[in-house]
C-alpha positions as CSV (number, residue, x, y, z in Angstrom):
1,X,113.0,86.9,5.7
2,X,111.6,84.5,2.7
3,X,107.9,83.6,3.8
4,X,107.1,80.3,2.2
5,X,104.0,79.9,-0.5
6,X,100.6,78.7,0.7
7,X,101.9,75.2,-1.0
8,X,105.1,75.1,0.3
9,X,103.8,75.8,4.2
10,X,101.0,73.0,3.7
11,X,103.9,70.1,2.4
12,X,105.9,70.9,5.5
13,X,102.3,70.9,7.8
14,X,101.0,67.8,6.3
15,X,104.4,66.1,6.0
16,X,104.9,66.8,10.2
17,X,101.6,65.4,10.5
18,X,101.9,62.1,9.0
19,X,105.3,61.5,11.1
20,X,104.0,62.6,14.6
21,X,100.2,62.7,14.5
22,X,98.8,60.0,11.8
23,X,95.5,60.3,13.2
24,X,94.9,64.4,12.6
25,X,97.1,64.0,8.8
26,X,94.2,61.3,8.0
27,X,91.5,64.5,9.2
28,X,92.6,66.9,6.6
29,X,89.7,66.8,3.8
30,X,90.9,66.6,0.0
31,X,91.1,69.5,-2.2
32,X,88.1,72.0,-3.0
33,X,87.0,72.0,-6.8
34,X,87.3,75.7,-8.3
35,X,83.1,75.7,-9.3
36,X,82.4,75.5,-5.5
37,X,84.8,78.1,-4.8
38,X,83.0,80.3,-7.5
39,X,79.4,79.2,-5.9
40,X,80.5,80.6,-2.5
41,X,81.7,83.7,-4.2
42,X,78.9,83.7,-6.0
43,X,76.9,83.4,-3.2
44,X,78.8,85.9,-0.5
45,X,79.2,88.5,-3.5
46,X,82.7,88.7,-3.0
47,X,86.2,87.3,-4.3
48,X,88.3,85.4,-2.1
49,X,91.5,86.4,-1.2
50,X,94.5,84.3,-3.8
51,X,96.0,83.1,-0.1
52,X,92.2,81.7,0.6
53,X,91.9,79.6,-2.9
54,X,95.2,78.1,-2.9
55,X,94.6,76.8,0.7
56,X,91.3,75.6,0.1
57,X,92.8,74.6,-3.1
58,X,95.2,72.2,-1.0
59,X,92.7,71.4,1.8
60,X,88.6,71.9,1.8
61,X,89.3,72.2,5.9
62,X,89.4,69.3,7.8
63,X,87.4,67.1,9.6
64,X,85.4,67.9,13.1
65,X,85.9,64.6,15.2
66,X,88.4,64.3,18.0
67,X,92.2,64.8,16.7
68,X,90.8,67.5,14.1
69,X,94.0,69.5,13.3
70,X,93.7,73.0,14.7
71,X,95.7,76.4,14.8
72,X,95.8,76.4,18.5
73,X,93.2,78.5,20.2
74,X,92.1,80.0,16.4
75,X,90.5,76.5,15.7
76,X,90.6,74.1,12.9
77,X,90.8,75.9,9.7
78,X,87.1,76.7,7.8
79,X,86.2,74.5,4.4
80,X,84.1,76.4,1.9
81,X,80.7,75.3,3.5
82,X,82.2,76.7,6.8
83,X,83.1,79.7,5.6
84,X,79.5,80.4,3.5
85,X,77.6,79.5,6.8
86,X,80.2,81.7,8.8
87,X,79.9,85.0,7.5
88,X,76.0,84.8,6.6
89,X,75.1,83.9,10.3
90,X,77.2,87.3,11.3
91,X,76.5,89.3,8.6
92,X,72.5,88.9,10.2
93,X,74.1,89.7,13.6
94,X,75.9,93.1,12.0
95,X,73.2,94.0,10.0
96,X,71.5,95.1,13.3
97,X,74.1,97.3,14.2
98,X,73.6,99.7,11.1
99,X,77.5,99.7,9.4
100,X,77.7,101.8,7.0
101,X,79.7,99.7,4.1
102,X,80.9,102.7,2.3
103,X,82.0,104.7,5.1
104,X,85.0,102.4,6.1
105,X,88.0,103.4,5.9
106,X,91.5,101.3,6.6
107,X,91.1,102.4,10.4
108,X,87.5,101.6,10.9
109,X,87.6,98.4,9.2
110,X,89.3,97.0,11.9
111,X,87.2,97.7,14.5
112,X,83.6,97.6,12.6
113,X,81.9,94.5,13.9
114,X,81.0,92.5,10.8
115,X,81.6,94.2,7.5
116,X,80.0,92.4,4.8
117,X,83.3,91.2,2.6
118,X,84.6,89.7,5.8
119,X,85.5,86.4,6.0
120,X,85.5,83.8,8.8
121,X,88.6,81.3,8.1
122,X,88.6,79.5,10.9
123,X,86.2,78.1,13.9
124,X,87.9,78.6,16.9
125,X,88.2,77.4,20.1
126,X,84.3,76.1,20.6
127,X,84.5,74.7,17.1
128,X,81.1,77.2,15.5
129,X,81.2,80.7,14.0
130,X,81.5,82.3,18.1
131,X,85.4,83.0,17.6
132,X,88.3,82.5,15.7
133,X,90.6,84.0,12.3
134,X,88.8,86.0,9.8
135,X,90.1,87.4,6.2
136,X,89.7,91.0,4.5
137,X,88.3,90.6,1.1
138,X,87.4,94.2,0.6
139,X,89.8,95.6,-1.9
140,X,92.1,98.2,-0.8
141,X,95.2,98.4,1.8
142,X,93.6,95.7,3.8
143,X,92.6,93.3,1.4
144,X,93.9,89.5,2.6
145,X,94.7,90.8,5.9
146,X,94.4,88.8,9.0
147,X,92.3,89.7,12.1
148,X,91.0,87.9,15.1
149,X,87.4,87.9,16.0
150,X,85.7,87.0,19.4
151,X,81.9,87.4,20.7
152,X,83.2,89.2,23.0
153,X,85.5,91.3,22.3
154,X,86.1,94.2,19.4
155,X,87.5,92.3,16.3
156,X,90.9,93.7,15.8
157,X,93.8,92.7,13.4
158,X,96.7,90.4,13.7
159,X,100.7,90.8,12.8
160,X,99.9,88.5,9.9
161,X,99.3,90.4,6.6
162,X,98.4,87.0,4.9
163,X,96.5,83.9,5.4
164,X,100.5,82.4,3.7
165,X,101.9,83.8,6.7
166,X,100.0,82.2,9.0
167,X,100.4,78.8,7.3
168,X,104.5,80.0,7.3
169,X,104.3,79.8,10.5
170,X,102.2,77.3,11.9
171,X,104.3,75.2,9.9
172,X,107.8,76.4,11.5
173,X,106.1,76.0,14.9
174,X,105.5,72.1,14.0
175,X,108.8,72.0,12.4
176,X,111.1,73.2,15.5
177,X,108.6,72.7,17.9
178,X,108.0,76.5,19.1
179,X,105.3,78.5,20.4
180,X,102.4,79.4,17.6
181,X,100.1,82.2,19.0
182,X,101.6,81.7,22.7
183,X,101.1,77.6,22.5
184,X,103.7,75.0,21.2
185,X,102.6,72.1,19.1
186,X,103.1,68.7,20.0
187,X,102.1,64.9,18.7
188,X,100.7,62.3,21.2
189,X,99.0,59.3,20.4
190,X,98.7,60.2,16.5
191,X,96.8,63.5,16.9
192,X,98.2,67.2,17.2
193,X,97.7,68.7,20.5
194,X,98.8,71.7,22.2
195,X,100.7,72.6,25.6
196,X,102.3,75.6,27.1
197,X,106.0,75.7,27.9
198,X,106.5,77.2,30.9
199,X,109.9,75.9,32.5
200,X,111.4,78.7,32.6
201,X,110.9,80.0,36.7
202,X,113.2,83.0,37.4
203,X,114.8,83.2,41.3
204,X,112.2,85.8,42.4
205,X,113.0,88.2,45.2
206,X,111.8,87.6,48.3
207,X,109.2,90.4,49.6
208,X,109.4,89.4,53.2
209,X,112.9,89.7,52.7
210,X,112.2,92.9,52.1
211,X,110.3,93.3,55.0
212,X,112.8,92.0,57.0
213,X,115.2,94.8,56.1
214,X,112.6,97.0,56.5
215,X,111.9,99.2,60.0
216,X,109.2,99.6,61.8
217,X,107.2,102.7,61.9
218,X,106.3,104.6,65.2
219,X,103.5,106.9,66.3
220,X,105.0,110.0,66.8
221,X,104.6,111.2,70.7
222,X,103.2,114.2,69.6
223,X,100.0,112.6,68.3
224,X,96.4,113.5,69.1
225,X,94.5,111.5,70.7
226,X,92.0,109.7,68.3
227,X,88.9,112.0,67.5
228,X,86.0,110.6,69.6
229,X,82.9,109.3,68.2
230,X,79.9,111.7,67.8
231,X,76.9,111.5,70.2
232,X,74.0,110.5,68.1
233,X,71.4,113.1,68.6
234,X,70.8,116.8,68.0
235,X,68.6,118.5,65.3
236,X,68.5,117.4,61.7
237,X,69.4,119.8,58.4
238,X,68.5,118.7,55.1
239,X,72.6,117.8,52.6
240,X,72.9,115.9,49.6
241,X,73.3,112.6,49.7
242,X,76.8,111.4,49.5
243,X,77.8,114.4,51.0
244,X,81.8,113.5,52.9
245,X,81.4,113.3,56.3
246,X,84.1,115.0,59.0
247,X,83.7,112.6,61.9
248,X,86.0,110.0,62.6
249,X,84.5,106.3,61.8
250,X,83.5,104.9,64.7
251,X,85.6,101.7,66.0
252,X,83.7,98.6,65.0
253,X,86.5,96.0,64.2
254,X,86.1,92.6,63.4
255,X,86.8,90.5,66.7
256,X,86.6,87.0,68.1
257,X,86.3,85.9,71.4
258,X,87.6,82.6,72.9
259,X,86.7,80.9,76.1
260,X,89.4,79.3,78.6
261,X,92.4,79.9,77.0
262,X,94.8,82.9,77.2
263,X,95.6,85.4,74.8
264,X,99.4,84.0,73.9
265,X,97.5,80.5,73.2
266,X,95.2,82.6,71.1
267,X,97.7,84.4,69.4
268,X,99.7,81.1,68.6
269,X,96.8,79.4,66.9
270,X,96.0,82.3,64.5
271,X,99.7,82.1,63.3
272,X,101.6,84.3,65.0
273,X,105.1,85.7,64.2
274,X,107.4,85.6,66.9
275,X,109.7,87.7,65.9
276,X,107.3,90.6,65.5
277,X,105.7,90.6,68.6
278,X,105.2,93.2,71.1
279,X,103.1,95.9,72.5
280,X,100.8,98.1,70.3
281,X,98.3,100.7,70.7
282,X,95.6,100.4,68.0
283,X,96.9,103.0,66.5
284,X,100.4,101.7,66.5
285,X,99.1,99.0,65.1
286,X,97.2,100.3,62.3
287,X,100.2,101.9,61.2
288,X,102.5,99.2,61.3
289,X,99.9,96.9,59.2
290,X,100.2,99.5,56.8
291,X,103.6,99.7,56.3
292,X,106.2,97.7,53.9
293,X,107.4,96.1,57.3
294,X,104.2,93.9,57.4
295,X,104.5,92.6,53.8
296,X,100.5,92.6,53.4
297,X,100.5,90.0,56.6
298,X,97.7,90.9,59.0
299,X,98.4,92.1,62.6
300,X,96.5,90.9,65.6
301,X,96.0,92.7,68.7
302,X,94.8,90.1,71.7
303,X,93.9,90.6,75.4
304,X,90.9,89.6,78.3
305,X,87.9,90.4,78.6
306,X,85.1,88.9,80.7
307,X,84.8,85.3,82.6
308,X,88.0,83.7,81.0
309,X,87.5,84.8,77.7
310,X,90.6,86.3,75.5
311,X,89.8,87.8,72.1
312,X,91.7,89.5,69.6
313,X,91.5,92.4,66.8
314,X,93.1,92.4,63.2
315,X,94.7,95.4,61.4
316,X,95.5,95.3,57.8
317,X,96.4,92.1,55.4
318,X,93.7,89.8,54.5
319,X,90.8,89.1,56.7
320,X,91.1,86.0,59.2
321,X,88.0,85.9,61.4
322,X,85.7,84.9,58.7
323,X,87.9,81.7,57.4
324,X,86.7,78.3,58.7
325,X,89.8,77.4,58.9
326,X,90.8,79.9,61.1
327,X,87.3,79.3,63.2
328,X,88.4,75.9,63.0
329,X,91.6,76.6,64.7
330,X,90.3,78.8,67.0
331,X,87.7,76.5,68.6
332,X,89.8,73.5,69.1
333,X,88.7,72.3,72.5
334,X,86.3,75.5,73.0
335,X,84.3,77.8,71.8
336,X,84.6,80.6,69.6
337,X,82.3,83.8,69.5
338,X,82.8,86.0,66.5
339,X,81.4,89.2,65.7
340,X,81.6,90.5,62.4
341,X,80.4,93.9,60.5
342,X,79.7,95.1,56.7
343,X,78.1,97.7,55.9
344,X,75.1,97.7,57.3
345,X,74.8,94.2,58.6
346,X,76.4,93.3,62.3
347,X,76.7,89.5,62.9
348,X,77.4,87.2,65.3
349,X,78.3,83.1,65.1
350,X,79.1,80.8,67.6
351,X,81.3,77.7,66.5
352,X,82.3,74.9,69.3
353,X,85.2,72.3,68.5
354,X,85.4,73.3,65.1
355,X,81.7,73.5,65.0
356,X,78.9,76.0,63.7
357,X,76.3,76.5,66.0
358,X,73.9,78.1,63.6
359,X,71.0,78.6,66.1
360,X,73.5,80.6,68.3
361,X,73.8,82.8,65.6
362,X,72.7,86.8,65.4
363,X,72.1,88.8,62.7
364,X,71.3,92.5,62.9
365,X,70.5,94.8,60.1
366,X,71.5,98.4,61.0
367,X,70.7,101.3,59.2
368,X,72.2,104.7,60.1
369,X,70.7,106.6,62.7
370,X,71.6,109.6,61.3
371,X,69.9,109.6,58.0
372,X,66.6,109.9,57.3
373,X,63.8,110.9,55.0
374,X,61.2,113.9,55.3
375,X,58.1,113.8,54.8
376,X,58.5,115.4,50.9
377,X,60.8,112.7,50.4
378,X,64.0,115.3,51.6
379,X,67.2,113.0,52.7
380,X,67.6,114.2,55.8
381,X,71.0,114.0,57.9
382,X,71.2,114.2,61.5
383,X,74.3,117.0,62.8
384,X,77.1,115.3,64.5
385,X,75.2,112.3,63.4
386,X,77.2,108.5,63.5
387,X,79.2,108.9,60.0
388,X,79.4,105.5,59.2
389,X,77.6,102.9,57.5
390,X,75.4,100.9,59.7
391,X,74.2,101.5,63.3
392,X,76.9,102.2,66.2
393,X,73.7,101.7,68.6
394,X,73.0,98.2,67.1
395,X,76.8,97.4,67.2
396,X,76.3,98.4,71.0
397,X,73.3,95.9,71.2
398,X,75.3,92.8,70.0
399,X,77.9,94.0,72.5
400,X,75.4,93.8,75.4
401,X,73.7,90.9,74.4
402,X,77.3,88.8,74.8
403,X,77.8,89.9,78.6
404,X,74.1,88.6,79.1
405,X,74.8,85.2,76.9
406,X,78.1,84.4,77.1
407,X,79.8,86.4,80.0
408,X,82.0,88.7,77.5
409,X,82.4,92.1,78.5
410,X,84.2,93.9,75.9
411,X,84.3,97.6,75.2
412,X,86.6,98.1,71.7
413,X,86.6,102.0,72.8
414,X,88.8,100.7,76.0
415,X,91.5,99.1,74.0
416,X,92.5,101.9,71.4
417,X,95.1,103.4,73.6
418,X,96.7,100.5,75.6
419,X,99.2,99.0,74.4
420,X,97.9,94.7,74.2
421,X,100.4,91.9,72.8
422,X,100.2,92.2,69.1
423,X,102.4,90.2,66.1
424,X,101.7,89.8,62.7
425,X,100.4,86.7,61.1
426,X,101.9,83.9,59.2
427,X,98.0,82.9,58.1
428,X,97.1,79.2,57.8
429,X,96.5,77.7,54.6
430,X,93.5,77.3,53.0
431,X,91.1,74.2,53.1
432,X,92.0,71.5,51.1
433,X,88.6,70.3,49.3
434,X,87.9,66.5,49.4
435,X,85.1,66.5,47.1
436,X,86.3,67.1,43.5
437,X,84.6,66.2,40.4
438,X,85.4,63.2,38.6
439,X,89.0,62.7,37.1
440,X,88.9,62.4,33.4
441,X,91.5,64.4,31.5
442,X,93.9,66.9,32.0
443,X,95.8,69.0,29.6
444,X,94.5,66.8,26.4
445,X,95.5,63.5,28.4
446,X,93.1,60.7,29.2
447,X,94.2,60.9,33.1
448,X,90.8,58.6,33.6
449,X,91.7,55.9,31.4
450,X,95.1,55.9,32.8
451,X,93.9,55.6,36.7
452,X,91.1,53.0,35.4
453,X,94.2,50.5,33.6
454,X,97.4,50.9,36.1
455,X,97.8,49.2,39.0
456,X,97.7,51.2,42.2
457,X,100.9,50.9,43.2
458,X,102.5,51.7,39.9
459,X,100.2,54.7,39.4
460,X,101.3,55.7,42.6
461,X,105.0,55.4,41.8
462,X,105.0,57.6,38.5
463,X,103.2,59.9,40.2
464,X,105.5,60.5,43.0
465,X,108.2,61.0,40.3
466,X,106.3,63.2,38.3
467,X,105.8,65.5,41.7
468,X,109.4,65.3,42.2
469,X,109.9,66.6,38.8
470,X,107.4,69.6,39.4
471,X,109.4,70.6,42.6
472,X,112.3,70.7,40.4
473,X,110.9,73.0,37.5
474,X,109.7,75.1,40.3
475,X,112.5,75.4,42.5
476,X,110.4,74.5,45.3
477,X,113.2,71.7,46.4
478,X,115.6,73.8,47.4
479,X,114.0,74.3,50.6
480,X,114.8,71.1,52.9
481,X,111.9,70.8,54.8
482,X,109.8,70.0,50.9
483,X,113.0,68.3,49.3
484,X,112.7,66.1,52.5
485,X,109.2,65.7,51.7
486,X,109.2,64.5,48.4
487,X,112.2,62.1,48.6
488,X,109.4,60.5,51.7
489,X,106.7,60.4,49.1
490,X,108.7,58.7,46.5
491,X,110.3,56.1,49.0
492,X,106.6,55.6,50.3
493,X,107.3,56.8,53.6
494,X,104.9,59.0,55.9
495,X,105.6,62.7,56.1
496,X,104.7,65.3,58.8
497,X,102.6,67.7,57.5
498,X,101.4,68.7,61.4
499,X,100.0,72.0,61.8
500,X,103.0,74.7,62.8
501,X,105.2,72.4,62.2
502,X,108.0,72.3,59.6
503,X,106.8,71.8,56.4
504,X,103.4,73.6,57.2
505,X,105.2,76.7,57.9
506,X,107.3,77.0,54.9
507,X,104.1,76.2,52.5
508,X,102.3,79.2,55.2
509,X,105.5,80.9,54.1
510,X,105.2,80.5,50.2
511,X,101.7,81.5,50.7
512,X,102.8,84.7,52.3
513,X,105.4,85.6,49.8
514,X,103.3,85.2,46.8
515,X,100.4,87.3,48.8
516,X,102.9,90.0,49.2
517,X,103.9,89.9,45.9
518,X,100.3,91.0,44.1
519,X,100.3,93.3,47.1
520,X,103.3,95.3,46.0
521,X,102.3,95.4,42.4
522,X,99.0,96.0,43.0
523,X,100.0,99.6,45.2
524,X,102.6,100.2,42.6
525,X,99.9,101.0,39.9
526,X,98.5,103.8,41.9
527,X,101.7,105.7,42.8
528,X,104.7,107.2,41.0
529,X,107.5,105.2,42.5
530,X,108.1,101.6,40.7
531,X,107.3,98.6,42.5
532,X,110.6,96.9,43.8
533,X,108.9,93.4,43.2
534,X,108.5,92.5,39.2
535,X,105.4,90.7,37.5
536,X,108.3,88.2,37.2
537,X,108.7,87.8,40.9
538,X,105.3,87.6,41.6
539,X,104.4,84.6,39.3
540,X,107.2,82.5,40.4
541,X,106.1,83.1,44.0
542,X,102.4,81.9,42.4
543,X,104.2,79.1,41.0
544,X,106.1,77.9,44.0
545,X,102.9,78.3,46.1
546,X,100.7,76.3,43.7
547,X,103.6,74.0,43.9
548,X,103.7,73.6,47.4
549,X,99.6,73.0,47.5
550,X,100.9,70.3,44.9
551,X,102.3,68.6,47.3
552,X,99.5,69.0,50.4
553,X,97.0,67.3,48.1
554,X,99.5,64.5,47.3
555,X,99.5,64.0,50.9
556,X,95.6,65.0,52.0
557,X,93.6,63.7,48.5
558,X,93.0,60.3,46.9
559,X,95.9,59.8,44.4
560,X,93.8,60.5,41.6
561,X,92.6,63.8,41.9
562,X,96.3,64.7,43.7
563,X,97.8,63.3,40.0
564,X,95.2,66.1,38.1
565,X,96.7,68.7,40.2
566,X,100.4,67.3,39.5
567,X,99.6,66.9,35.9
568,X,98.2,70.4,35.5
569,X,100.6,72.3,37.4
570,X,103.8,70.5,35.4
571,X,106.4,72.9,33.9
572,X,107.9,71.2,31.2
573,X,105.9,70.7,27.8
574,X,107.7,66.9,27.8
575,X,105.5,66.0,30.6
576,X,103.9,63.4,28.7
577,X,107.0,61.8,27.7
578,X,107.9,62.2,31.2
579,X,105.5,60.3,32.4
580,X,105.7,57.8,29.7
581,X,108.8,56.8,31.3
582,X,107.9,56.8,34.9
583,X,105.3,54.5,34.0
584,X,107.6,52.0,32.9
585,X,110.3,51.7,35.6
């Protein structure tokens, strides 16, 4: 393959410019004079690379105002001055970490942190010497080569032998409009700007179809019983700290408590899925929360206890109890006692109607009972001590304290071996914030000016089509209950996004099958066996859930911060002329 000269590259790059982005061609600066190339030699006590002159020969850099032309996230390219005030500010920053010059070799060279014949070529992302594309002029097998340096990170070098065959293919990526460094060049409004392609969205496999194929585990019959918790008393022995403890934790589960309704109501508003309901032991379900049949959903065990008060238990998945939104749920029309543990820290909140009662609130700190320290500072451990973090006789206190408040009388050793009415959850979706900050641009577009000079109704209209087009890229309208959606939103028609009902449980279900997706991966990278869920599957579930909460803040936000989210979230890198042409139907 022919790799075009460093003058060749910048007549393609500047003649792409001046047809689709006038306003960054008119940024490039004119030509460097040979003297000041000399005088920064001079000054740096090294010789430029031949692929450095003839650039700089071409262009002295470019201009720093908005429209600059840059190489993506490397930054607009470095004039002489750049380059001089570059490498002396991290020369000073090396010269503190002691690099010997003359002990680098090819293999060290990459990885030293500033030798002193490296050069900075360009000014990355934040525009100053923090980042960006730097040159070997150290003669030898690297000399001219390409790396890629970053505060934070190790410098290391890039696939490019030349600063020519970068400028190769930066101009090819302007030419057929193709990714450069992961991000494809485009021209809008007269200035260079770039985007991310992503259209392409594979047909991911479905992990709760998975689950669905899947079969419940049982507790054998032959099981134990569940080793009882230790009494905490008897003499003390000095161990090391850290030592593992044999005892079985003790059972302190999350729970809520809910007044005047029963547990099936209960169940229902925490999301319940019918078709995996049934009796479980806690044991039972433990295990089944642990198993590929629960997809990473959480399971919910729910029963009485006390003066009308139901409550429930969760095993496994993602914890519920401590989401508003849940609480929010939970307390419609009553109130909701929760009690919650970490570590050492047992608390209780009350919430009423979807409301925090703060002063009702408790909050216990609990160390363990069965550590302590002797008197010449010995860590001393009780035997048969509680072998858990935080106090079991606190825990018990809290416990007590809600039959004298509230009239709850619950026990959590009672209900570890009787079976109680358990399913997993479908959990409900997440808050939708109201508050956002300020629209202003998104992606390199002036979003504000756009909101601030279309009419309402207009705005509104594009934006409806430009949602339509995201459910497209994303698949996401091929299930009926969205496509039915978004056909209301573009005809300006109301749409049902009720809690439970249609279209809120197939965005629940979205949820859930991108949550069981990171869930699979995630286990795969500790055991043998492959994951049967790809990193492909798992970002087109991220997509089509991002998607769907696309289209909850088109229905729940003001249209201008739903049109950021749209914008942002858009597939195609034509977007812009996309939305061009919305605009003017």
């Amino acid at each position: 393959m022919t790799t075009f000269t460093v003058e060749q590259s910048w007549a393609r790059i500047e003649s792409w410019l001046a047809q689709h982005a006038a306003v960054s061609h008119g940024l490039l600066r004119p030509p460097a004079l040979p003297e000041d190339i000399a005088a920064a030699e001079l000054r740096l006590g090294v010789t430029f690379p031949p692929d450095l002159k003839e650039s700089l020969l071409r262009h002295d850099g470019v201009q720093l105002q908005d429209g600059t032309p840059t190489l993506g996230y490397y930054g607009p390219l470095s004039g002489i001055e750049d380059i001089v005030q570059s490498t002396e500010f991290l020369r000073s920053i090396g010269a503190d970490l002691d690099e010997d010059e003359d002990d680098l070799d090819e293999e060290r060279d990459e990885h030293a942190y500033w030798p002193h014949e490296r050069l900075l070529i360009t000014l990355g992302i934040g525009w100053q010497s923090s980042d960006g594309l730097f040159l070997v002029s150290r003669p030898g097998p690297n000399h001219g080569r390409v790396g890629r340096y970053f505060d934070e990170d190790s410098p290391s070098f890039t696939p490019w032998p030349g600063l020519r065959h970068v400028l190769a293919d930066f101009a090819a990526a302007l030419d057929n409009g193709t990714p450069f460094n992961g991000r494809t060049p485009l021209g809008f409004e007269g200035q260079l700007i770039w985007d991310d392609d992503r259209t392409t969205v594979p047909d991911p496999l479905s992990p709760l179809g998975l689950a669905a194929e899947a079969t419940e585990p049982l507790v054998p019959s032959a099981a134990g019983p569940v080793p009882s918790v230790p009494r905490p008393d008897g003499p003390y022995t000095v161990v090391a700290i850290g030592a593992p403890a044999s005892q079985a934790a003790p059972v302190q589960p999350d729970v809520v408590f809910v007044a005047g309704i029963p547990p099936v109501e209960l169940w229902d508003r925490l999301g319940s899925v019918p078709s995996t309901a049934g009796p479980r032991s806690r044991e039972q379900a433990r295990l089944s929360a642990a198993a590929p049949w629960s997809a990473y959903r959480p399971m919910v065990r729910v029963g009485w206890c006390g003066d009308g008060w139901s409550y429930a238990t969760q095993e496994g998945g993602d914890a519920q109890f401590r989401r508003p939104e849940v609480l929010r749920r939970l307390s419609r029309g009553t109130r909701v006692v929760r009690l919650t543990k970490q570590g050492p820290e047992v608390r209780v909140t009350v919430t009423e109607d979807g409301v925090d009662r703060p002063e009702a609130a408790r909050r216990v700190d609990s160390p363990r009972e069965d550590h302590m320290i002797g008197p010449a500072r010995q860590h001393w451990q009780r035997l048969g001590g509680d072998p858990w973090p935080g106090s079991t006789a606190a825990y018990a206190r809290l416990l007590a304290e809600l039959a004298t408040e509230h009239g709850i009388t619950w026990d959590p050793q009672d209900d570890g071996d009787a079976p109680l009415e358990s399913a997993l959850l479908l959990p409900v979706l997440d808050d939708v914030l109201s508050t956002r900050h300020p629209v202003s641009s998104v992606r390199d577009f002036d979003l504000g000016g756009l909101v601030d000079r279309t009419p309402p109704e207009r705005l509104r209209s594009a934006m409806a089509a430009q949602l339509a087009r995201l459910a497209s890229e994303t698949g996401i309208d091929t299930y009926p209950e969205i496509a039915q959606a978004v056909e209301r939103i573009r005809r300006d028609e109301p749409v049902d996004l009720a809690a439970d009902g249609a279209l809120d449980l197939r965005m629940r279900t979205l949820a859930a099958e991108s949550r069981a997706a990171r869930g699979l991966l995630d286990a795969a990278r500790h055991r043998s066996a492959p994951s049967p869920i790809a990193a492909d599957d798992l970002a087109a579930w991220a997509v089509r859930h991002s998607a769907a909460g696309a289209v909850r803040e088109f229905l729940l936000l003001p249209l201008p911060a739903a049109a950021e989210t749209v914008l942002n979230q858009r597939r195609s890198i034509r977007w812009r002329d996309d939305l061009a042409a919305d605009l003017a139907d």
